[in-house]
N, CA, C and O atoms as CSV, one atom per row, in Angstrom:
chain,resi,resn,atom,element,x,y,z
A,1,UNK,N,N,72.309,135.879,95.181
A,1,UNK,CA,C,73.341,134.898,95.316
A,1,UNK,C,C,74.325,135.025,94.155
A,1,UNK,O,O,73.920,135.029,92.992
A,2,UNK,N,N,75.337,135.106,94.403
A,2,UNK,CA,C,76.591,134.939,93.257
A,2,UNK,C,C,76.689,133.934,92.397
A,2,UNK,O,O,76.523,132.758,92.719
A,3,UNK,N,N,76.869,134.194,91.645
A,3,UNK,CA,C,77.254,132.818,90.107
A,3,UNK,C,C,78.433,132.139,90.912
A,3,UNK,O,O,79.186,132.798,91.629
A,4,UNK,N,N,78.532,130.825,90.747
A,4,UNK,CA,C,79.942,130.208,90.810
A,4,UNK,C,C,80.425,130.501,89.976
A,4,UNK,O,O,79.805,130.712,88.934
A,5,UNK,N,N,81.954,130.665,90.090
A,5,UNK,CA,C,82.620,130.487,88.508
A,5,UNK,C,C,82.768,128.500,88.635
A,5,UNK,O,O,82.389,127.898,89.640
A,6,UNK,N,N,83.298,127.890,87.568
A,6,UNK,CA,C,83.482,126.711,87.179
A,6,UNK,C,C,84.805,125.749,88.236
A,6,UNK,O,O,84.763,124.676,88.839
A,7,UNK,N,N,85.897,126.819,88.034
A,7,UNK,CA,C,86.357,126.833,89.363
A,7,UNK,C,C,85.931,125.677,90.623
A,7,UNK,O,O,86.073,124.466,90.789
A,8,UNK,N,N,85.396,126.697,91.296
A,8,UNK,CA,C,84.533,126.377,92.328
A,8,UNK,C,C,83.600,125.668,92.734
A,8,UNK,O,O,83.369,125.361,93.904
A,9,UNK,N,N,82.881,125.302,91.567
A,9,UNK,CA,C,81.916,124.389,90.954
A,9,UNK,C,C,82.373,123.110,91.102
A,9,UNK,O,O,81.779,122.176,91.640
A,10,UNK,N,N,83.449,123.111,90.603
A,10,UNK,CA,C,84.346,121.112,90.537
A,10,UNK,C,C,84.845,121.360,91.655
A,10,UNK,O,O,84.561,120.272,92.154
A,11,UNK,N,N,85.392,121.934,92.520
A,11,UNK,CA,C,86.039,121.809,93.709
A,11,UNK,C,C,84.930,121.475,94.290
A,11,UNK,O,O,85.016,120.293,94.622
A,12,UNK,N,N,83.724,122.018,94.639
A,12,UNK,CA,C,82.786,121.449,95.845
A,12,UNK,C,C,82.331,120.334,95.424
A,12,UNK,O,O,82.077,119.489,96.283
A,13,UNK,N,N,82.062,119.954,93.780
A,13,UNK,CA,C,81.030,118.773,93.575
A,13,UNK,C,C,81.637,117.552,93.662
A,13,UNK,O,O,80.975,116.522,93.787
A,14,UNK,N,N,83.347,117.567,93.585
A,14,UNK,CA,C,83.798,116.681,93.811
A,14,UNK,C,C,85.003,116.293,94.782
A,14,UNK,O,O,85.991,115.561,94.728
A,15,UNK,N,N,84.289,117.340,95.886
A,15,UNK,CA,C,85.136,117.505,96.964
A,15,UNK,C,C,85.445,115.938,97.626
A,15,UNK,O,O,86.516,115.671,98.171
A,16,UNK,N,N,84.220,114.874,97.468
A,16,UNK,CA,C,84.552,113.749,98.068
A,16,UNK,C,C,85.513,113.009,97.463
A,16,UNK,O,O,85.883,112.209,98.322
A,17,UNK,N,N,86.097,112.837,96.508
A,17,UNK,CA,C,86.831,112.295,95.982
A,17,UNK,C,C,88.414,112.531,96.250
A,17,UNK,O,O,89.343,111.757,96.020
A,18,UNK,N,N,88.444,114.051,96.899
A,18,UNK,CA,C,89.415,114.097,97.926
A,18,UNK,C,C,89.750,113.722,98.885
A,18,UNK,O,O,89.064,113.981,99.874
A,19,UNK,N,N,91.032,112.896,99.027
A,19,UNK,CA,C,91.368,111.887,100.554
A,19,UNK,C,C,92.219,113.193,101.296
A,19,UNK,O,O,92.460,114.273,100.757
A,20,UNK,N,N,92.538,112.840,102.462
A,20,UNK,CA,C,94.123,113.712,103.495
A,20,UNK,C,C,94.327,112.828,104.543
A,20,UNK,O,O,93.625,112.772,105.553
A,21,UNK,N,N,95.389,112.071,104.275
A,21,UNK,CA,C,96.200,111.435,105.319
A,21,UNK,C,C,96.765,111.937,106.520
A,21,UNK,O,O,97.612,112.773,106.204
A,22,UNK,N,N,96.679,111.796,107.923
A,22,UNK,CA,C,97.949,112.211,108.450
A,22,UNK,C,C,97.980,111.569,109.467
A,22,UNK,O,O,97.219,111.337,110.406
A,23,UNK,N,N,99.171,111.252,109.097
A,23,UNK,CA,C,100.099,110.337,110.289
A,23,UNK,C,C,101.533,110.306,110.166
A,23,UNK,O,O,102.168,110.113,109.129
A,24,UNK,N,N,102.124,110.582,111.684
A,24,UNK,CA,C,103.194,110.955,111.375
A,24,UNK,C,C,104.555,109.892,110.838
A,24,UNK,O,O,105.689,110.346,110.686
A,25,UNK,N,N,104.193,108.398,110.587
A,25,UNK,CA,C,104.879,107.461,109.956
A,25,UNK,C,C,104.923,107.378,108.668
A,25,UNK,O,O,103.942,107.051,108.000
A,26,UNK,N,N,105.927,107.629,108.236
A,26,UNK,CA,C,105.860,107.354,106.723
A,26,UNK,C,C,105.578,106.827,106.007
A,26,UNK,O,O,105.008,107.325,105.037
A,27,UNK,N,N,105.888,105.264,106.138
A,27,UNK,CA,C,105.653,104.035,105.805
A,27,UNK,C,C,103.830,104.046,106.218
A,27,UNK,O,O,102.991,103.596,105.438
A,28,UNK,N,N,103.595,104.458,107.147
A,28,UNK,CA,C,102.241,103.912,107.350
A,28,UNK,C,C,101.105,105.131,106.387
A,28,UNK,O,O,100.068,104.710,105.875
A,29,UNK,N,N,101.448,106.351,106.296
A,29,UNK,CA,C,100.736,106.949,105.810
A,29,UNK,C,C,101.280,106.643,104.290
A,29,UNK,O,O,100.356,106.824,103.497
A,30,UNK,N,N,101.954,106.416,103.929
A,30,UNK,CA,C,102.071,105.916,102.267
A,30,UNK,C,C,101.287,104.729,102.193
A,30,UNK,O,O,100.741,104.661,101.092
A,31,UNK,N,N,100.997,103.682,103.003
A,31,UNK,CA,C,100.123,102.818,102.570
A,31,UNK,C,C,98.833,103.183,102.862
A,31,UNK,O,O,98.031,102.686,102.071
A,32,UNK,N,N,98.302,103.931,103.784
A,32,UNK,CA,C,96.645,104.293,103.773
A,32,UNK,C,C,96.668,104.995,102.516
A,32,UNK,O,O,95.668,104.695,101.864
A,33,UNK,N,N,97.339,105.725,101.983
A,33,UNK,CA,C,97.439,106.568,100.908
A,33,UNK,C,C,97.362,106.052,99.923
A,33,UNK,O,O,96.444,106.492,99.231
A,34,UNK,N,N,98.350,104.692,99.171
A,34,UNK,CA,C,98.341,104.074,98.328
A,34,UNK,C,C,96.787,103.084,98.118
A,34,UNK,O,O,96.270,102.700,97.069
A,35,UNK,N,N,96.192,102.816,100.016
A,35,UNK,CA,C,95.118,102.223,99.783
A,35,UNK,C,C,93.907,103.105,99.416
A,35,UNK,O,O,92.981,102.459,98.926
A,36,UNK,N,N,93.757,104.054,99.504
A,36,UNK,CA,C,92.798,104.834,99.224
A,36,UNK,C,C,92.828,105.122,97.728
A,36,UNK,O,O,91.804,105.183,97.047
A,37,UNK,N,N,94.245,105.322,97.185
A,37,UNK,CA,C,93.946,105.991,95.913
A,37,UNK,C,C,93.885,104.485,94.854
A,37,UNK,O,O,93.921,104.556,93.625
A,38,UNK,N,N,93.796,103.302,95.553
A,38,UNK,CA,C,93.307,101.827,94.768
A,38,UNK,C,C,91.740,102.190,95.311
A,38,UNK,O,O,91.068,101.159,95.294
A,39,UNK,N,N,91.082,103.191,95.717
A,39,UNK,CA,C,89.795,103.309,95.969
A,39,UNK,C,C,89.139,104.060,95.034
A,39,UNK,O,O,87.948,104.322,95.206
A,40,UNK,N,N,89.746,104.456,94.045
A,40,UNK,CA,C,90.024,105.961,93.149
A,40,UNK,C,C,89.461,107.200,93.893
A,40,UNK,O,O,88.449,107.784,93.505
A,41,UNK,N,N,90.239,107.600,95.083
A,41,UNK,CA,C,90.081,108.714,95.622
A,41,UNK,C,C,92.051,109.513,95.189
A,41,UNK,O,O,93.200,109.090,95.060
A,42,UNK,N,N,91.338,110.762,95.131
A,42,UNK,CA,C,92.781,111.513,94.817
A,42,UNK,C,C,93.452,111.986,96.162
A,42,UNK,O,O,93.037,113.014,96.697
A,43,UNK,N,N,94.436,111.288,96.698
A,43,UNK,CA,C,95.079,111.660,97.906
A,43,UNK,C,C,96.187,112.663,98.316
A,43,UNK,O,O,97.328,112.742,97.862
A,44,UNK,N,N,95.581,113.426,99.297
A,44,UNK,CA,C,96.863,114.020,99.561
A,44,UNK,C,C,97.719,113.791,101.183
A,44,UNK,O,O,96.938,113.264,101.976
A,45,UNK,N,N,98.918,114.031,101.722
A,45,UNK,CA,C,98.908,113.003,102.876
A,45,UNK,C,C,99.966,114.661,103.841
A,45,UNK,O,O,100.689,115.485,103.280
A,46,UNK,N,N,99.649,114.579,105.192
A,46,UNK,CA,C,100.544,115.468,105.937
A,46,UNK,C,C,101.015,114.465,107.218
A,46,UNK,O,O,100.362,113.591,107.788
A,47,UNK,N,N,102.487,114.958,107.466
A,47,UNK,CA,C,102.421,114.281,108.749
A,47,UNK,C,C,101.808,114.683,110.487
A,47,UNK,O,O,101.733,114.167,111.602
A,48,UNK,N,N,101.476,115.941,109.771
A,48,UNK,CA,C,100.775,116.237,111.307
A,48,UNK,C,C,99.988,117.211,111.006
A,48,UNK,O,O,100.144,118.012,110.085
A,49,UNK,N,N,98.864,117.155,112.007
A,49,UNK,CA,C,97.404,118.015,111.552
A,49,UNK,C,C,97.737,119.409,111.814
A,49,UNK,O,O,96.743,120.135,111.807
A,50,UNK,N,N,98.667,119.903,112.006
A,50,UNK,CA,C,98.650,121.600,111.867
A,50,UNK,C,C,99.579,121.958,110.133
A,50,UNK,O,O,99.864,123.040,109.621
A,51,UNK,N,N,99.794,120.714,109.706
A,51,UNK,CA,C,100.415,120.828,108.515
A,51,UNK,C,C,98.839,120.829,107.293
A,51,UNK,O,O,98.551,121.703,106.475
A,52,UNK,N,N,98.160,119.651,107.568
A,52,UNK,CA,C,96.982,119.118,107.368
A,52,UNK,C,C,95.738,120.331,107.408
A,52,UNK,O,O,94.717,120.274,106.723
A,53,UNK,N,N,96.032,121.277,108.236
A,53,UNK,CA,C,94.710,122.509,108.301
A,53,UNK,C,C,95.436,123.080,107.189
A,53,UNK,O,O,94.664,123.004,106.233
A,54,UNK,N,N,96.660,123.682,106.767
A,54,UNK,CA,C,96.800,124.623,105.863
A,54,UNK,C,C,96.613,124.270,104.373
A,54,UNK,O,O,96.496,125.063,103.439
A,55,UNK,N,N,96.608,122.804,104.334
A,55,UNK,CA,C,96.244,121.767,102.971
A,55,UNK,C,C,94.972,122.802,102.862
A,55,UNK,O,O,94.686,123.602,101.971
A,56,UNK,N,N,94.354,122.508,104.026
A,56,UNK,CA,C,92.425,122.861,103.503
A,56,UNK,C,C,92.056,123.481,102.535
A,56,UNK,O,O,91.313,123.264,101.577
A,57,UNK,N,N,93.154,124.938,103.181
A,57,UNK,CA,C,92.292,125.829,102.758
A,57,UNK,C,C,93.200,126.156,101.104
A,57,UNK,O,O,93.461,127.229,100.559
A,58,UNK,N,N,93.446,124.955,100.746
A,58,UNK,CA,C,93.864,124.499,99.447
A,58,UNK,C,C,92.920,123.894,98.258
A,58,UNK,O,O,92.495,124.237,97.155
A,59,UNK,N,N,92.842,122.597,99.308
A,59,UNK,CA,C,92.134,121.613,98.578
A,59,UNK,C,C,90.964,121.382,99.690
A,59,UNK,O,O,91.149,121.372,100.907
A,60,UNK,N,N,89.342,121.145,98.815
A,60,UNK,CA,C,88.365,120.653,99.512
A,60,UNK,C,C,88.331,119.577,99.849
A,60,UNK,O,O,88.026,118.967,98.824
A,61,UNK,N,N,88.501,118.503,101.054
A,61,UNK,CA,C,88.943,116.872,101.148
A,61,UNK,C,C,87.338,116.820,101.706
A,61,UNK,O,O,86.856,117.573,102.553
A,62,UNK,N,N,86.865,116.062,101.213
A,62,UNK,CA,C,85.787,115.016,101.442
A,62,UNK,C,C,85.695,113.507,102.363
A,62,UNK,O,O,84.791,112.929,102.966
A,63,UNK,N,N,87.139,113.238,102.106
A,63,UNK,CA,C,87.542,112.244,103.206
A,63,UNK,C,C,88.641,112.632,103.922
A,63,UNK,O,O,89.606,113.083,103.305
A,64,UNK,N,N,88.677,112.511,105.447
A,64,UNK,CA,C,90.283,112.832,106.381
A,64,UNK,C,C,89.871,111.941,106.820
A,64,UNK,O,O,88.764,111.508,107.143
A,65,UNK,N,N,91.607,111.422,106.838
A,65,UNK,CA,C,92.036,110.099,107.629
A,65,UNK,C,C,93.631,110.703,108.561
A,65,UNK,O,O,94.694,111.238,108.248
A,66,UNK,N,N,92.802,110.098,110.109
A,66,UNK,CA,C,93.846,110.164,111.300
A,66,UNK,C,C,94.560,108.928,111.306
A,66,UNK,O,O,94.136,107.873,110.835
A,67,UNK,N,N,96.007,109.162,112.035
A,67,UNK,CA,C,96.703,108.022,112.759
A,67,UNK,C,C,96.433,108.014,114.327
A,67,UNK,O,O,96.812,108.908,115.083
A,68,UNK,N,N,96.015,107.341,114.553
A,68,UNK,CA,C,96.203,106.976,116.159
A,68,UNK,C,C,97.470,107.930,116.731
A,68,UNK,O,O,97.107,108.740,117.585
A,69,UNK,N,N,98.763,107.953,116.420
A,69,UNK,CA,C,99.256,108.332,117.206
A,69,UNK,C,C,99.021,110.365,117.188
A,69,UNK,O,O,99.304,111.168,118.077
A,70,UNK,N,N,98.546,110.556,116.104
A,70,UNK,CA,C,98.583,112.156,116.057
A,70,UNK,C,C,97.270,112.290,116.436
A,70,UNK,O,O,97.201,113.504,116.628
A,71,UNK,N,N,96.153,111.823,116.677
A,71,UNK,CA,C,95.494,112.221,117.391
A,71,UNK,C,C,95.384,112.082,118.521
A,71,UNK,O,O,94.563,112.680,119.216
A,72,UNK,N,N,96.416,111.042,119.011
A,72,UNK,CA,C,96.849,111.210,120.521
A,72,UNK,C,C,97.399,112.210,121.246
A,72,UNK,O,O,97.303,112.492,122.441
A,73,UNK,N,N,98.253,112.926,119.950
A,73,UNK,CA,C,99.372,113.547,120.371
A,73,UNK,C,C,98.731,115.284,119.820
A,73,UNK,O,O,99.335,116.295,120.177
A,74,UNK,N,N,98.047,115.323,119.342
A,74,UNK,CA,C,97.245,116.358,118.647
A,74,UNK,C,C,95.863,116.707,118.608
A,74,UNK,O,O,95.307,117.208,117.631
A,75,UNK,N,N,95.348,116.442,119.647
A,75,UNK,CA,C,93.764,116.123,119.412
A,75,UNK,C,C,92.762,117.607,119.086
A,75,UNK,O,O,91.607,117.619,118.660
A,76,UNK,N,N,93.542,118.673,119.407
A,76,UNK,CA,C,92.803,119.967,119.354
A,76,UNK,C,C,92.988,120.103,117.921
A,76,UNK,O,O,92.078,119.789,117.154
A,77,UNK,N,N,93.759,120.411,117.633
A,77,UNK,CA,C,94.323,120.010,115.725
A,77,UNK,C,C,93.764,119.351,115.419
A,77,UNK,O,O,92.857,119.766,114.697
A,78,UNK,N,N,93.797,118.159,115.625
A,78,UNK,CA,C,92.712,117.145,114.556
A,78,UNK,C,C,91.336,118.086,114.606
A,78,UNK,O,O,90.977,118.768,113.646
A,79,UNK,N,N,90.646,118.019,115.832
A,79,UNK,CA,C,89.523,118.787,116.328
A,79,UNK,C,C,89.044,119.445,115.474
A,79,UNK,O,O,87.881,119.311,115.093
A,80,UNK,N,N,90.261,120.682,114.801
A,80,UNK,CA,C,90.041,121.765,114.072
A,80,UNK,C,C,89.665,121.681,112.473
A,80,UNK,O,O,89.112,122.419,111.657
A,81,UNK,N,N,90.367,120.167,112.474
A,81,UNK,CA,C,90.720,119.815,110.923
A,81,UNK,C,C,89.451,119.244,110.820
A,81,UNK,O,O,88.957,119.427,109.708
A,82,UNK,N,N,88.844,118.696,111.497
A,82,UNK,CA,C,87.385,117.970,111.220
A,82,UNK,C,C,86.594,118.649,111.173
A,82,UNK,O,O,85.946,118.446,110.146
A,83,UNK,N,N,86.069,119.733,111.966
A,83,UNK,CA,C,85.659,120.409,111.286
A,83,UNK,C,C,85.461,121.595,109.954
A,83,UNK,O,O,84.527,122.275,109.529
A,84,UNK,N,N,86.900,121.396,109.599
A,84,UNK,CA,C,86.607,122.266,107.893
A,84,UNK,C,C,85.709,122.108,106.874
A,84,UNK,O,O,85.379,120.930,106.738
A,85,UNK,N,N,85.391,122.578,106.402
A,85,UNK,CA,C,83.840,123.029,105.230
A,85,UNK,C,C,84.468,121.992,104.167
A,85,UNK,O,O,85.544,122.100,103.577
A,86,UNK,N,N,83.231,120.655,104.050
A,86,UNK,CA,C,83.263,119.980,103.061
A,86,UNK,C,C,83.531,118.842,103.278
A,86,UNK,O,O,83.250,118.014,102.411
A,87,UNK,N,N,84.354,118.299,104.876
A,87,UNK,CA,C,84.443,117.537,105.279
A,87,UNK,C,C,83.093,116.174,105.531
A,87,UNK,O,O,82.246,116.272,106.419
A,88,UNK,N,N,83.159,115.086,104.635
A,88,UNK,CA,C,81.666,114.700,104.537
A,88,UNK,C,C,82.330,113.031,105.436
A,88,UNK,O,O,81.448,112.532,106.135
A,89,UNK,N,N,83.349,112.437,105.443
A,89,UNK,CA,C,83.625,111.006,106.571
A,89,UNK,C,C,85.129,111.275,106.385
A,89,UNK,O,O,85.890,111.605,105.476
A,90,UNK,N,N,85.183,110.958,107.754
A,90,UNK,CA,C,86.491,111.275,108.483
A,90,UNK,C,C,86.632,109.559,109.120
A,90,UNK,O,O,85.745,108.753,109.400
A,91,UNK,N,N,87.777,109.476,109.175
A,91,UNK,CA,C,88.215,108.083,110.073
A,91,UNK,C,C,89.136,108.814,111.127
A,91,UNK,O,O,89.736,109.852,110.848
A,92,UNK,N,N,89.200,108.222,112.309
A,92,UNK,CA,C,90.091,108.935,112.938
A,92,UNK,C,C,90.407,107.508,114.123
A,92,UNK,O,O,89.736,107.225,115.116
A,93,UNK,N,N,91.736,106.747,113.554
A,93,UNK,CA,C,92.199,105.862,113.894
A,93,UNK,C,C,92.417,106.318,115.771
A,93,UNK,O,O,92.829,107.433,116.090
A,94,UNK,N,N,92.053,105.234,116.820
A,94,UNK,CA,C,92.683,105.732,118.144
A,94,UNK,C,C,92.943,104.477,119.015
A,94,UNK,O,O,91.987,103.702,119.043
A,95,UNK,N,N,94.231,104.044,119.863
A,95,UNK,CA,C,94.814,102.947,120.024
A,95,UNK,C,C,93.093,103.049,121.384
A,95,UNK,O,O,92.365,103.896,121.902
A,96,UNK,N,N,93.269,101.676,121.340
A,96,UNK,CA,C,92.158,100.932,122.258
A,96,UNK,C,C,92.351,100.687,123.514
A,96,UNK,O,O,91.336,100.275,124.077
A,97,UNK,N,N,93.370,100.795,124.235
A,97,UNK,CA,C,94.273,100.775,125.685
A,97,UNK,C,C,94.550,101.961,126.239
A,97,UNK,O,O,95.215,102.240,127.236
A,98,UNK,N,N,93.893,102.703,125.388
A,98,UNK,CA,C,93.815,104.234,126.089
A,98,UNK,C,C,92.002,105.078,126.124
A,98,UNK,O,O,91.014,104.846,125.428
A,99,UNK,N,N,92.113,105.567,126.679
A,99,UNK,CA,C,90.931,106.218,126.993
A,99,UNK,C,C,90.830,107.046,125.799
A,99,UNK,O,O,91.644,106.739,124.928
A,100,UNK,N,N,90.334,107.662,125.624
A,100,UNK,CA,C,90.099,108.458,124.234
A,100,UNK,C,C,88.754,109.420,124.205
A,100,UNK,O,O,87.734,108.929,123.721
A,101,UNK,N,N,88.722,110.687,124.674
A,101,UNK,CA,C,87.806,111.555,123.888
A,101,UNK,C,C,87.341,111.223,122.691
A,101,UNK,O,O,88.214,110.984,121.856
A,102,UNK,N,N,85.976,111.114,122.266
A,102,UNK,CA,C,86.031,110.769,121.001
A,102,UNK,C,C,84.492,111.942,120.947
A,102,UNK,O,O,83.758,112.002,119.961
A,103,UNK,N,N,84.346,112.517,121.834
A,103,UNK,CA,C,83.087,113.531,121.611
A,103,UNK,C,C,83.266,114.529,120.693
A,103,UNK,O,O,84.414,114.785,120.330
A,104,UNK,N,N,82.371,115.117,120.268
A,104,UNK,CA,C,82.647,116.085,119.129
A,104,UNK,C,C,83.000,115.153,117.573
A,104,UNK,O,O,82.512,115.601,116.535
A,105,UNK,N,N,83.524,114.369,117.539
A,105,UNK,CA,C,83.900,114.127,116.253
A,105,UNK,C,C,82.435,113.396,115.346
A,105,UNK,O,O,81.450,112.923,115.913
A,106,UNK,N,N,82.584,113.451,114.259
A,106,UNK,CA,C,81.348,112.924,113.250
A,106,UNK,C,C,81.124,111.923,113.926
A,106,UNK,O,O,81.849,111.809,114.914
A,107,UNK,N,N,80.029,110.778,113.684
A,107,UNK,CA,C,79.347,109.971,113.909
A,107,UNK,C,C,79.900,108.963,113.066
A,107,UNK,O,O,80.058,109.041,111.848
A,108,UNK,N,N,80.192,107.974,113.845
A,108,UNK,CA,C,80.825,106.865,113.145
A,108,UNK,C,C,82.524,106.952,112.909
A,108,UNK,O,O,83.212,105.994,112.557
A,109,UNK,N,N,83.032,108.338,113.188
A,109,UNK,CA,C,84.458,108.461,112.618
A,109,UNK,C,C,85.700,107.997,113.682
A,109,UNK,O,O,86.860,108.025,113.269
A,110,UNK,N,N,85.341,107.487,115.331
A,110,UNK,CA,C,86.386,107.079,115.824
A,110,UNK,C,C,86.389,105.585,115.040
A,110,UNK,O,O,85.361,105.248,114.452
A,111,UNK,N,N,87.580,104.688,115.045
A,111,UNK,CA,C,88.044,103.891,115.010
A,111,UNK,C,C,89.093,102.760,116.054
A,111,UNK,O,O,90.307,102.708,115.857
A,112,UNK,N,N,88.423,101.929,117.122
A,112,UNK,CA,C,89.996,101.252,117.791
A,112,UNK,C,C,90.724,100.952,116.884
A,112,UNK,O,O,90.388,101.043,115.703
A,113,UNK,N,N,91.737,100.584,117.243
A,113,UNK,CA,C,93.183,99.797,116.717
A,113,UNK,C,C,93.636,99.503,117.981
A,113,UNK,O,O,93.442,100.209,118.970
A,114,UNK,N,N,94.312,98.337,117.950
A,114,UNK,CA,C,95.253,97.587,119.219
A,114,UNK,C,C,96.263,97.309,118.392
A,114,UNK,O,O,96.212,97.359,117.163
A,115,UNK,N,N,97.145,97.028,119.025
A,115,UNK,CA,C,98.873,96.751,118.214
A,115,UNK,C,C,98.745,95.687,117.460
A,115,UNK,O,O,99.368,95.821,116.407
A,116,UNK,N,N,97.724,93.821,117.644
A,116,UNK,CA,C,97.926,93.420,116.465
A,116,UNK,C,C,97.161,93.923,115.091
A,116,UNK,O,O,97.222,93.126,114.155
A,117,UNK,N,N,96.468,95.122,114.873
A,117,UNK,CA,C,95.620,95.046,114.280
A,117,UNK,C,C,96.155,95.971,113.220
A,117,UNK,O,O,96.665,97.016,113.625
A,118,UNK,N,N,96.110,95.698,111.658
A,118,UNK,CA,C,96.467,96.340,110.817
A,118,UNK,C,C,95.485,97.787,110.299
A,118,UNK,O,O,94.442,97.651,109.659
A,119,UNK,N,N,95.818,98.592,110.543
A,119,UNK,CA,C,95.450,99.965,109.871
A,119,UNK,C,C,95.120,100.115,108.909
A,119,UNK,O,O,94.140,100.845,108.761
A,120,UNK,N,N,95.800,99.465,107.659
A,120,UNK,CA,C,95.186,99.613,106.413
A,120,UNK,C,C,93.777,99.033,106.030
A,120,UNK,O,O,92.745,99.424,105.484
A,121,UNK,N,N,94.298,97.853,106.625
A,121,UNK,CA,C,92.791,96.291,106.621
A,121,UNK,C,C,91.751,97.298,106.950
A,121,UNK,O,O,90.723,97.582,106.336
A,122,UNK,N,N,92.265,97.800,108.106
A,122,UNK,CA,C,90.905,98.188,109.071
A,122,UNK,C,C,90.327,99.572,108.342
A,122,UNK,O,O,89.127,99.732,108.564
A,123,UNK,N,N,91.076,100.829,107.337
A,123,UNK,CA,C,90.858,101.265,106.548
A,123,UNK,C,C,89.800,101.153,105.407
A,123,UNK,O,O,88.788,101.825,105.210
A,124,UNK,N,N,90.334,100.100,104.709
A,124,UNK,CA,C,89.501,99.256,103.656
A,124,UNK,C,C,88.129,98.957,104.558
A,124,UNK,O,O,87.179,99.369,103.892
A,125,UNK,N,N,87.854,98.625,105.307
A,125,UNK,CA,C,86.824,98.304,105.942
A,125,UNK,C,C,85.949,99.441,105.761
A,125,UNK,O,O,85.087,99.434,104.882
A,126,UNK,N,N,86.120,100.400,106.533
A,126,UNK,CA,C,85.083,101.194,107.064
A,126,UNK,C,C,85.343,102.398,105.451
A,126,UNK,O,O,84.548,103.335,105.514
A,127,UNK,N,N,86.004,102.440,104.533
A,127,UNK,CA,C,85.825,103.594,103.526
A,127,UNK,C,C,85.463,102.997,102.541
A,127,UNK,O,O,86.097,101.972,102.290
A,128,UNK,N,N,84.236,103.412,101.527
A,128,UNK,CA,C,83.829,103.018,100.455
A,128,UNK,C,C,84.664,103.825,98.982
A,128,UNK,O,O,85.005,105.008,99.011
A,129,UNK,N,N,84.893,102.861,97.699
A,129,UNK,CA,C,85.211,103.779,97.052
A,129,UNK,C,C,84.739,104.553,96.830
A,129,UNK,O,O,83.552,104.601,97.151
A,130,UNK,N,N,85.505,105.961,95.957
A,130,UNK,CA,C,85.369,106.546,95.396
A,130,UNK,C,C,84.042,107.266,95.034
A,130,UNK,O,O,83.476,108.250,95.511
A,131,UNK,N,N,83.730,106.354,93.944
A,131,UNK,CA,C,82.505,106.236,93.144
A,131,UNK,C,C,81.375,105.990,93.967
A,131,UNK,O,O,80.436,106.781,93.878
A,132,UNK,N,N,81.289,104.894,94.866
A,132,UNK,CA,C,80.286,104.787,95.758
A,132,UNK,C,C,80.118,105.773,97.004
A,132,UNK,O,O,79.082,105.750,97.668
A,133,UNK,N,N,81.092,106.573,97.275
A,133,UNK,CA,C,80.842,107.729,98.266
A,133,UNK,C,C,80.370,108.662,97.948
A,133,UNK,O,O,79.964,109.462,98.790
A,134,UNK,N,N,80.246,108.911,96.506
A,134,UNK,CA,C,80.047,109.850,95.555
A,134,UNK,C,C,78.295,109.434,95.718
A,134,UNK,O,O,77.418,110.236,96.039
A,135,UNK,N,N,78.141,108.290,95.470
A,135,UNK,CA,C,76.397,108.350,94.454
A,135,UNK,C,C,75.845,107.659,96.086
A,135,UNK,O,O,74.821,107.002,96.270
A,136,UNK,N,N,76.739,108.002,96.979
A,136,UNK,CA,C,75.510,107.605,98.606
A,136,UNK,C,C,75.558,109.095,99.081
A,136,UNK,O,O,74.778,109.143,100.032
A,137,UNK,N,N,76.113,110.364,98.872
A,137,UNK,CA,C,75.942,111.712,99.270
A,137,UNK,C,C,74.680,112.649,98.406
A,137,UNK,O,O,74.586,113.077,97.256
A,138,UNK,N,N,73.690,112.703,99.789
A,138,UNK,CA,C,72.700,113.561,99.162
A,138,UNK,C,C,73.020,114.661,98.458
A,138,UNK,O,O,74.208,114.916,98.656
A,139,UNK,N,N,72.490,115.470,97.691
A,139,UNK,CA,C,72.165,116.532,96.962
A,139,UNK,C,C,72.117,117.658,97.425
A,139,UNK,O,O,71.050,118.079,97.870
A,140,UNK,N,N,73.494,118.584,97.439
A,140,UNK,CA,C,72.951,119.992,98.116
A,140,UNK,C,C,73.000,121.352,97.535
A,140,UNK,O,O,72.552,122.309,98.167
């Protein structure tokens, strides 16, 4: 087996602490963004998941977060993006008045939303900080 260099070492061990936004509203992905990084996660944000795969193979994200409407509008893309290496909870926001594939994706990672329902709120809900996503991920 190969030595890590150090490098590589902090990129995987603290891959969770990496967020990726995408949604294609501005306003809305600056506030999941702003709410996450009051989570002390380090965020990075795309507006659409074929922008979002080439992040990857950048940065290791530990958390991806969907908008409802791009995974409406993108679902093979998202698809692709969820599964990238390192990916440990994904949210993947999807309006509730529509039918929705939600097979294949992690366990626990669809989300409804209906139009009165705020995104961010519902954000905060289901993602733990930082620190606590960190010391609930087993050892590998």
């Amino acid at each position: 087996m190969a030595a890590r260099t150090s490098l590589e070492f902090t990129l995987n061990s603290s891959s969770q602490h990496f967020a990726l936004v995408v949604e294609h509203d501005t306003h809305l992905r600056m506030s999941m963004a702003d709410a996450l990084a009051s989570r002390g996660y380090v965020v990075h944000t795309s507006k659409n998941a074929e922008a979002a795969l080439a992040l990857t193979t950048q940065v290791a994200f530990g958390l991806v977060v969907v908008g409802a409407s791009e995974f409406a509008s993108a679902g093979p893309a998202v698809r692709a993006l969820l599964r990238c290496e390192g990916i440990r909870q994904a949210v993947v926001f999807h309006d509730k008045s529509q039918v929705v594939d939600t097979s294949g994706l992690l366990p626990g990672t669809a989300v409804e939303i209906g139009p009165q329902d705020d995104p961010v709120s519902r954000l905060l809900m289901v993602v733990p900080s930082a620190s606590s996503s960190q010391s609930q991920q087993p050892d590998s």
